[in-house]
Residue, then its C-alpha position, 0 to 999 in steps of 0.5 A: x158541856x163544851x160550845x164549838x165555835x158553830x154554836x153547836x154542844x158537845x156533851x161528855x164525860x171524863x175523869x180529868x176536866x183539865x186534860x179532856x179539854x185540852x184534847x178537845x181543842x188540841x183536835x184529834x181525839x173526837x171528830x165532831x169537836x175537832x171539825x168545829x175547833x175552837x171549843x170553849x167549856x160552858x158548863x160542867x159537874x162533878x159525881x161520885x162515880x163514873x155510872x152517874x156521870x154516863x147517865x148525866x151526859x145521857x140525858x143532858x145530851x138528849x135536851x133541846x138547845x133552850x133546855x141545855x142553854x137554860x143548864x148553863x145559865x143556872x137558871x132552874x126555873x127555864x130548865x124546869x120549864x123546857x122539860x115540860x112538852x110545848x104544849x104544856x107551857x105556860x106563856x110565861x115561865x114562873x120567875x125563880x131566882x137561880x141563885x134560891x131554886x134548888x140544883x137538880x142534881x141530889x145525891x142519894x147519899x144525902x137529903x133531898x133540896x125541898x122542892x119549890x112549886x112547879x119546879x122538876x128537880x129531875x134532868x129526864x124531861x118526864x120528871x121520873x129520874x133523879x141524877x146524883x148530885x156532885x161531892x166535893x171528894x176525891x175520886x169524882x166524875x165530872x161531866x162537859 
């Protein structure tokens, strides 16, 4: 996920971080960061295949800014709390460390983080799709 310099997000995919970010601030490749140059790389994730990564951006495109901004900051529990309607919002979020919540991001090839109370480890704000997890292999997707 890359911030332009409006403050606006761009969300996509590749599978070369380092090249795509450079044609990111180079302009030219994609109209809407090129018309708001600079772009700084804010958040990003690696996945085993390039479906992953596609339906990754997909989702993570479709969140609110303070859901997005919550994703950046590693904070699970702001993330977790956004994904709920407003209305369905507690005053005060429950206070979970980002460092101790568990990544919502689990790869179907390995167990599941345990799950800490009134925390959704799904990227869909309904809570119903899990997105795989990233591997430190080669052969990886990212997304930015």
């Amino acid at each position: 996920m890359l911030r332009c310099s409006d403050g606006a997000y761009y969300t996509g995919h590749t599978d070369n971080l380092d090249r795509r970010i450079g044609e990111h601030q180079t302009g030219g490749h994609c109209d809407f960061t090129s018309r708001r140059m600079p772009v700084t790389l804010v958040w990003s994730e690696n996945f085993p295949s390039r479906i992953e990564a596609l339906e990754a951006e997909r989702i993570v495109g479709g969140w609110s800014r303070a859901k997005k901004e919550a994703l950046i900051a590693g904070d699970w529990s702001m993330v977790s709390h956004f994904a709920r309607p407003p209305m369905e919002r507690s005053a005060r979020p429950l206070a979970v460390k980002p460092c101790l919540a568990p990544s919502p991001f689990v790869s179907s090839e390995v167990g599941k983080p345990a799950v800490v109370p009134g925390f959704s480890t799904s990227l869909e704000t309904n809570g119903l799709v899990d997105v795989p997890a990233h591997k430190h292999a080669g052969g990886e997707e990212k997304i930015a």
